[in-house]
BAVOTOR-577635 format. One record per residue (C-alpha): x, y, z; residue in three letters. Coordinates in steps of 0.5 Angstrom, whole numbers, padded with zeros to 4 digits, always signed. Example, Ala and Ser with C-alpha at 12.3 -4.5 7.8 and 13.67 -1.06 7.14 Angstrom:
! BAVOTOR-577635
+0025-0009+0016ALA
+0027-0002+0014SER
END
This chain:
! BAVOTOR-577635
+0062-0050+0017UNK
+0063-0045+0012UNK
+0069-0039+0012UNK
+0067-0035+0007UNK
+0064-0027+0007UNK
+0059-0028+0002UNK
+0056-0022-0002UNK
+0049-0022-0005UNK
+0047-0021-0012UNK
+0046-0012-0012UNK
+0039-0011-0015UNK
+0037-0007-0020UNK
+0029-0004-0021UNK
+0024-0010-0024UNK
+0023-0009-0031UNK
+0015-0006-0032UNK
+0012-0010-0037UNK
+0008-0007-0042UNK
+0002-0012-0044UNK
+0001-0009-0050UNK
-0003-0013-0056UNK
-0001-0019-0058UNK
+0005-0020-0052UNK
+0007-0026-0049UNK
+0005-0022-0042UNK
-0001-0020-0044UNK
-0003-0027-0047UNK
-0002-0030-0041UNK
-0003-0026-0036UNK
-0011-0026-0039UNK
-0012-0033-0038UNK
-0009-0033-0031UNK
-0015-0028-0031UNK
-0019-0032-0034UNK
-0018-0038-0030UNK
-0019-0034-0023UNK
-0026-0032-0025UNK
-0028-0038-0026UNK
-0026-0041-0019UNK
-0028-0039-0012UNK
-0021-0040-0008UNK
-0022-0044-0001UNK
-0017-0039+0004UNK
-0015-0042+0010UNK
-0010-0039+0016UNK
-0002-0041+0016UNK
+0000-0042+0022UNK
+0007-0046+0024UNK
+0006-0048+0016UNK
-0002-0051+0017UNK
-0007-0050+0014UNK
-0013-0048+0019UNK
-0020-0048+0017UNK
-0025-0044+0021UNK
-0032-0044+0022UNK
-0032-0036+0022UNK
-0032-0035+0014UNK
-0032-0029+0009UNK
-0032-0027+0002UNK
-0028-0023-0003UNK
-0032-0020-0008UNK
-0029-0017-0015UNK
-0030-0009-0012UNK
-0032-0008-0020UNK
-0037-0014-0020UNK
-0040-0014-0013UNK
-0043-0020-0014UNK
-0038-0025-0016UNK
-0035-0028-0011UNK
-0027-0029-0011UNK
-0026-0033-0005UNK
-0028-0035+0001UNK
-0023-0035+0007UNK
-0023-0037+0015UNK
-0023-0032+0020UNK
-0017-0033+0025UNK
-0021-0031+0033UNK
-0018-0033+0040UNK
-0016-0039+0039UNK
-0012-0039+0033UNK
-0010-0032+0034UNK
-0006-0035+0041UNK
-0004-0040+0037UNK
-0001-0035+0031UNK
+0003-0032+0037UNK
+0006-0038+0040UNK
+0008-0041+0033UNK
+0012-0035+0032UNK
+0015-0036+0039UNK
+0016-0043+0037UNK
+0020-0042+0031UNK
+0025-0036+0033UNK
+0031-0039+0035UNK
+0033-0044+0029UNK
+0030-0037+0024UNK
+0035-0032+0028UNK
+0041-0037+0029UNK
+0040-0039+0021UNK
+0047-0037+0017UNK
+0045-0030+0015UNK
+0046-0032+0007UNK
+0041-0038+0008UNK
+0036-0033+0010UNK
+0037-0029+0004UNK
+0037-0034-0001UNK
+0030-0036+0000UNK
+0028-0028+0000UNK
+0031-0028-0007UNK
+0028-0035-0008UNK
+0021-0031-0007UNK
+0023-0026-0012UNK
+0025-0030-0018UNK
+0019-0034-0017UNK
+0015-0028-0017UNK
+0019-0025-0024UNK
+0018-0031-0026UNK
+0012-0036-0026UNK
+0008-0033-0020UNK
+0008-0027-0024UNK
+0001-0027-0027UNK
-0002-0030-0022UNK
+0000-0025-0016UNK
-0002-0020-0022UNK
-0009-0023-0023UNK
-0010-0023-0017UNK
-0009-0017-0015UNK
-0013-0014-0020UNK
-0019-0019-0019UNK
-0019-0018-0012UNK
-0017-0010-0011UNK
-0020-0008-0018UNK
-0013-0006-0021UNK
-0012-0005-0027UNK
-0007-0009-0031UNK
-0001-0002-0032UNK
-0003-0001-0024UNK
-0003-0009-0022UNK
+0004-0009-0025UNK
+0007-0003-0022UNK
+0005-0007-0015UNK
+0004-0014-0015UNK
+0010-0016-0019UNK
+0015-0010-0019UNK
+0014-0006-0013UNK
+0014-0014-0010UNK
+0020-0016-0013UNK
+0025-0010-0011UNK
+0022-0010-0003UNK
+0025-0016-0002UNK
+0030-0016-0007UNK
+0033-0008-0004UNK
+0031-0011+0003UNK
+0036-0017+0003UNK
+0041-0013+0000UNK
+0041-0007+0005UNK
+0041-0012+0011UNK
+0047-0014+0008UNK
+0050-0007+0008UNK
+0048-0007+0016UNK
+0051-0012+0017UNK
+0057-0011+0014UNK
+0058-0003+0018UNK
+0063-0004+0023UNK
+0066+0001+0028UNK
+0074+0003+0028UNK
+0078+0001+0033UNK
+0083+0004+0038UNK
+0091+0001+0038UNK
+0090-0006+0041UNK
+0083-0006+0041UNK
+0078-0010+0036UNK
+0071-0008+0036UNK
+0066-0012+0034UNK
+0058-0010+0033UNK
+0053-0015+0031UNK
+0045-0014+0029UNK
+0040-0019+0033UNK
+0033-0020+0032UNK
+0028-0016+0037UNK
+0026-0019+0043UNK
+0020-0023+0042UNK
+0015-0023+0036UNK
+0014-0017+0030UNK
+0005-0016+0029UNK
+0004-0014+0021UNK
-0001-0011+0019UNK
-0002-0010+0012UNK
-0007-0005+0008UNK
-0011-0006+0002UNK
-0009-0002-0003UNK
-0001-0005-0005UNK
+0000-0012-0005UNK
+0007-0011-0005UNK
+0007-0007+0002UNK
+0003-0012+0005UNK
+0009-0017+0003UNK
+0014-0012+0005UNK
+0011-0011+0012UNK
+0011-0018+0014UNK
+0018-0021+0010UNK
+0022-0015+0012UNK
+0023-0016+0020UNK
+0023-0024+0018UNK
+0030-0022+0013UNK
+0033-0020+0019UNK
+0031-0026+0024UNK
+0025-0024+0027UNK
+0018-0028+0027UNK
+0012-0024+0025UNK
+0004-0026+0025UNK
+0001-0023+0020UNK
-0007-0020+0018UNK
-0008-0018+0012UNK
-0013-0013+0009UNK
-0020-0016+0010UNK
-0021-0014+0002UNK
-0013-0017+0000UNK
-0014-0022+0002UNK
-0013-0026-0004UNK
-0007-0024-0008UNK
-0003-0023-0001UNK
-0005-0031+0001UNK
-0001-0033-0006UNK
+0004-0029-0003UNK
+0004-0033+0003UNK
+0004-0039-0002UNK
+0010-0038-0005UNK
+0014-0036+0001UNK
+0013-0043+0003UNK
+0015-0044-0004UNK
+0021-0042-0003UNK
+0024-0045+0002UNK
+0020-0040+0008UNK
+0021-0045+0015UNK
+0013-0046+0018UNK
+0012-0041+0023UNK
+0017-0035+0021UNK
+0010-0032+0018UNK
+0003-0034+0021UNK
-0002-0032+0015UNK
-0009-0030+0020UNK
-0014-0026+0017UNK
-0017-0023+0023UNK
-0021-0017+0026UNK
-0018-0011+0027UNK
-0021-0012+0035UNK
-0018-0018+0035UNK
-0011-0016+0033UNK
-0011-0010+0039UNK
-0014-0015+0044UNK
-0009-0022+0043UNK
-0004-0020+0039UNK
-0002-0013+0041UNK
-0004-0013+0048UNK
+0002-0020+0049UNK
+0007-0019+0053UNK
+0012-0022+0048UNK
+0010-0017+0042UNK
+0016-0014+0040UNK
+0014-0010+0035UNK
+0009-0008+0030UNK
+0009-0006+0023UNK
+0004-0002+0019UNK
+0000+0001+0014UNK
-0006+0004+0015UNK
-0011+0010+0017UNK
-0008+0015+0022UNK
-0014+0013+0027UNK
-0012+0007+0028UNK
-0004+0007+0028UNK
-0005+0012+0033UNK
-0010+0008+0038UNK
-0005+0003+0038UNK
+0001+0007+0040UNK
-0004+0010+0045UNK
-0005+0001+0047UNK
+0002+0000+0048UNK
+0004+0007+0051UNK
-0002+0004+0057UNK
+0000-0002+0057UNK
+0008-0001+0057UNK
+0010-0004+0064UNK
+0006-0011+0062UNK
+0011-0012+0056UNK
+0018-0017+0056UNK
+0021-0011+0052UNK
+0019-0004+0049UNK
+0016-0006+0043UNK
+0018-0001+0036UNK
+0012+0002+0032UNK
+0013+0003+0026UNK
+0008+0006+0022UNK
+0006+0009+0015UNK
-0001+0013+0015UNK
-0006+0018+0012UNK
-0004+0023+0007UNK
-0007+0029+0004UNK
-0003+0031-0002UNK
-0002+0038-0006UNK
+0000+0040-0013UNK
+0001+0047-0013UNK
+0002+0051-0019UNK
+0006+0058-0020UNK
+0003+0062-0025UNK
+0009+0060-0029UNK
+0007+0053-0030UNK
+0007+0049-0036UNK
-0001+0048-0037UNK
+0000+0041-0040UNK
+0006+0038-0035UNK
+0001+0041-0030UNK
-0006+0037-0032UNK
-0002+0030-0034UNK
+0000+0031-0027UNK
-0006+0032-0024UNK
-0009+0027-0028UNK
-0006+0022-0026UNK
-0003+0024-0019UNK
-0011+0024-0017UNK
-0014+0019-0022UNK
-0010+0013-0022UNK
-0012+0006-0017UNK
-0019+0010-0017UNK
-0014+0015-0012UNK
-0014+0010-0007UNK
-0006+0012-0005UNK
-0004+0015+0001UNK
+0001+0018-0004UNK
-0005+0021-0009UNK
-0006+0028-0010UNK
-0012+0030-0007UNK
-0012+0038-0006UNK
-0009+0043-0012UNK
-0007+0051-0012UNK
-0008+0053-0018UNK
-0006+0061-0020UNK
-0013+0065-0023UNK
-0009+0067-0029UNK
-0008+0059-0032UNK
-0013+0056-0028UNK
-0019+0057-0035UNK
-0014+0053-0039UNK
-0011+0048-0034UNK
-0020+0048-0032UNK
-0021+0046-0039UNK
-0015+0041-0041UNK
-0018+0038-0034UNK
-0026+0037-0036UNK
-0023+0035-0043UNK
-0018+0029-0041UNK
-0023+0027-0035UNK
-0028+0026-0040UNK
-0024+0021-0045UNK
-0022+0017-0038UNK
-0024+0010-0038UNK
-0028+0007-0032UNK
-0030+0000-0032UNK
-0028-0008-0031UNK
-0021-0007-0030UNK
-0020-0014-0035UNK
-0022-0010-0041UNK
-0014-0007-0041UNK
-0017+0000-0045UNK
-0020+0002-0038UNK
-0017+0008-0033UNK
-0019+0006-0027UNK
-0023+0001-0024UNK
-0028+0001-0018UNK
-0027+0003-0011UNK
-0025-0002-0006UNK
-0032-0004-0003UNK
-0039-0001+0000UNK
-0036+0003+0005UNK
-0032+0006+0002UNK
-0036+0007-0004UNK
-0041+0010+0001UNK
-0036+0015+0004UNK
-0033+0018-0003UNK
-0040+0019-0005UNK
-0042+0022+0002UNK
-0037+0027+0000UNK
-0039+0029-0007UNK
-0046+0029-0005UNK
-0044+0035+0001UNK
-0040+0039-0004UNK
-0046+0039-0009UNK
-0050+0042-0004UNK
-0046+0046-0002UNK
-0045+0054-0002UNK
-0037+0054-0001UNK
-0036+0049-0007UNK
-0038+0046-0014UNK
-0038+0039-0018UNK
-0035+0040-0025UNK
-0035+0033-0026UNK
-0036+0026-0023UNK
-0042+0020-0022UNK
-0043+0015-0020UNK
-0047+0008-0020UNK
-0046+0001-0014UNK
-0051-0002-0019UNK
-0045-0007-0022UNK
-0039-0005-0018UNK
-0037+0000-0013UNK
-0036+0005-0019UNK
-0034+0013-0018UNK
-0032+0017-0024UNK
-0026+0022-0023UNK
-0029+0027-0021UNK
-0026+0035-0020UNK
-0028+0039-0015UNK
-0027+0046-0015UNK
-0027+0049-0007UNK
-0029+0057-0006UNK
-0025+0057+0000UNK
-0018+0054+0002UNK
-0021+0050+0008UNK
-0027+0047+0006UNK
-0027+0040+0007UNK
-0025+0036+0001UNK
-0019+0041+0002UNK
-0017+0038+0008UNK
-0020+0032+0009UNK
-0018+0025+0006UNK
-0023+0022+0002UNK
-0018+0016-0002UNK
-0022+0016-0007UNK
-0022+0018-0015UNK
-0024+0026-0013UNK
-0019+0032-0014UNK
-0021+0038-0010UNK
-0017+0045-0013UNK
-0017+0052-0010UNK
-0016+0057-0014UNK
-0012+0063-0011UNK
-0010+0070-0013UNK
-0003+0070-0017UNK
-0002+0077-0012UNK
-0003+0072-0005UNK
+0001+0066-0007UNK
+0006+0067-0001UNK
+0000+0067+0003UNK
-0003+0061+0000UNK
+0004+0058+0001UNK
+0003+0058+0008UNK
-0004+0056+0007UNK
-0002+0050+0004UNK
+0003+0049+0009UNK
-0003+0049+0015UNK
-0009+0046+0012UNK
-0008+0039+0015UNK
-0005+0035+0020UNK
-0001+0031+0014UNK
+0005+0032+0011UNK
+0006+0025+0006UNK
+0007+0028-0002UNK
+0006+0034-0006UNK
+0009+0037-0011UNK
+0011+0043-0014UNK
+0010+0046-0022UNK
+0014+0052-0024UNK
+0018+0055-0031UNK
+0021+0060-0026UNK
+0027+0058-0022UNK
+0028+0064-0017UNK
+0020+0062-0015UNK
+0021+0055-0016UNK
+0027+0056-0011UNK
+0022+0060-0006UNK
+0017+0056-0006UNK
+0021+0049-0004UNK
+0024+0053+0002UNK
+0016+0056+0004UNK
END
């Protein structure tokens, strides 16, 4: 037995390397590229440490070559669903009676795999099988990754060093156990570090999770699984099950013993799971938590004293980048009638100099959107705003011929509520509204009013005493 009050490395941000030309990173990380197209990954479920094959099988295409298949993976149904779920169960009381400090270690184990050796291929794979590009694959599979578990780790510590004061005589204690039951991850496409975090961050702290991934991230978060194991993670603490979402809600949410469910997604779907648990809460053991990130419709909106060249640069990248598929991406502008010709002109000029194509030719911008049904939905909206009276396309095409690729496209909305304005589309459009400089308290409000959501938004003013009003509106 060890008596000893140990203290985790403090964190610091990973470094975001460059891959310029003729680097290391870029060299290596353009063989790892190499290799992975040329191979046609066999995914199996991970349940209580095994590998389990299914006869239910799908593919993973590169969203840029829809037709170059990636890998193929097994699909988890009843069966191995209750059997993700009973492993889980299995394993929790030798994880939550594990020393705190064994936990960790193999969290930071993960990370310094993932820093070191494992980087490139999380990277390539994110890239491959998300359409990412190298800056963006980077930013996510590697760093973002990195910190999650890094950051995690530590902050549990600090939780579990808050104590309470005592009275004269008396020594209060308080301790943290994990909850009652097992925690369902369900994990979205779009990021590979949040699907790492969702499922590693209730094992940090002693619970046991079954984890689904993103039918279309399937791939980089498989490697995430491997190297878990890598570091030393117990079988059964995560059970990988690439699953139907209907699955999920009927042999995984509906179970007595889930204690929590942690998630990343749409809107819809978090709310017809609170809606499941809220009509089943007298069958469970305990109350589940929910925890839930979903939809956004983000705002840029531009006072009249905005720096034109600041605004444009955020707005190109705040719409644009990953193909605007973050719920943090900026879909909706006001943008004052008395800059809006020169922010209008610098938009069409930057827009057009933008690059879309095979995310493994390092020059381009953006790659294609994630597969066909959100290619289609994108498209249906930029096809209604065409023919629409109340809006007009100032720039963007697209083509599904190779991949599912859609330019950035600019949207300009005659009214403030018009659908591309309010709706989430994820995909590479910007819609902007243009006001009059006169109306800018009311097309505060209206900003305000528009959708249900309320993620990010941003606001540029040169005018201190206007820039003060607007954060307060």
């Amino acid at each position: 037995m060890t008596n000893a009050y140990f203290k985790v490395p403090r964190p610091d941000n990973e470094p975001i390397l460059s891959y310029k030309p003729g680097s290391p990173e870029r060299i290596a990380l353009k063989r790892e590229l190499e290799y992975q197209s040329r191979q046609k990954v066999a995914i199996p479920l991970i349940i209580g440490g095994k590998k389990i094959w299914t006869d239910k099988t799908r593919t993973i295409v590169m969203p840029h070559k829809h037709n170059h298949v990636l890998a193929e993976y097994s699909v988890a149904g009843e069966k191995e669903l209750k059997l993700a779920v009973g492993s889980a169960l299995a394993a929790k009381e030798k994880w939550e009676t594990m020393p705190w400090e064994h936990r960790a270690a193999i969290f930071l184990r993960a990370a310094d795999l993932i820093s070191g050796p494992r980087r490139y291929q999380l990277n390539a794979a994110t890239m491959l099988g998300q359409s990412k590009t190298v800056f963006q694959a980077e930013i996510d599979s590697a760093c973002e990754l990195i910190d999650f578990l890094r950051f995690n780790v530590y902050y549990a510590e600090q939780i579990y060093r808050q104590q309470p004061n005592n009275a004269p005589g008396v020594w209060n204690r308080e301790t943290y156990r994990p909850l009652e039951g097992f925690i369902a991850a369900v994990t979205p496409f779009n990021f590979t570090a949040i699907g790492g975090n969702l499922a590693t961050a209730p094992a940090i702290v002693g619970n046991t999770v079954v984890w689904k991934p993103s039918s279309t991230a399937v791939l980089s978060n498989y490697f995430v699984m491997l190297l878990l194991l890598e570091a030393g993670l117990p079988a059964g603490v995560i059970n990988f099950v690439p699953s139907a979402g209907s699955d999920i809600s009927k042999y995984v949410i509906s179970h007595p013993q889930l204690a929590g469910f942690h998630f990343t997604g749409s809107t819809e779907v978090f709310q017809s799971t609170w809606e499941q648990v809220g009509r089943n809460i007298r069958s469970y053991a305990s109350y589940p938590r929910l925890v839930g990130e979903t939809g956004g419709k983000d705002f840029v909106f531009a006072h009249p004293s905005a720096h034109v060249d600041a605004l444009v640069a955020a707005l190109i990248r705040g719409a644009y980048e990953y193909q605007g598929q973050k719920c943090s991406a900026a879909s909706r502008a006001f943008i004052p009638a008395s800059i809006w010709p020169q922010v209008k002109s610098r938009l069409l000029e930057e827009i057009s100099n933008l690059k879309t194509g095979d995310v493994a030719d390092f020059t381009n911008f953006i790659g294609a959107v994630i597969d066909r049904n959100s290619y289609d939905r994108i498209v249906g909206y930029i096809k209604d705003a065409k023919n629409s009276p109340d809006a007009e396309v100032l720039c963007g095409s697209y083509d599904d011929s190779t991949g599912y690729f859609i330019q950035p496209t600019l949207i300009q909305a005659h009214k403030p509520d018009y659908k591309t304005m309010v709706e989430e589309i994820f995909g590479p459009v910007l819609s902007v509204y243009v006001y009059d400089d006169a109306a800018l308290e009311e097309t505060l409000a209206v900003c305000d009013r528009a959708t249900p959501y309320a993620l990010t938004g941003s606001i540029f003013a040169e005018d201190r005493q206007a820039l003060v009003m607007m954060e307060r509106a």
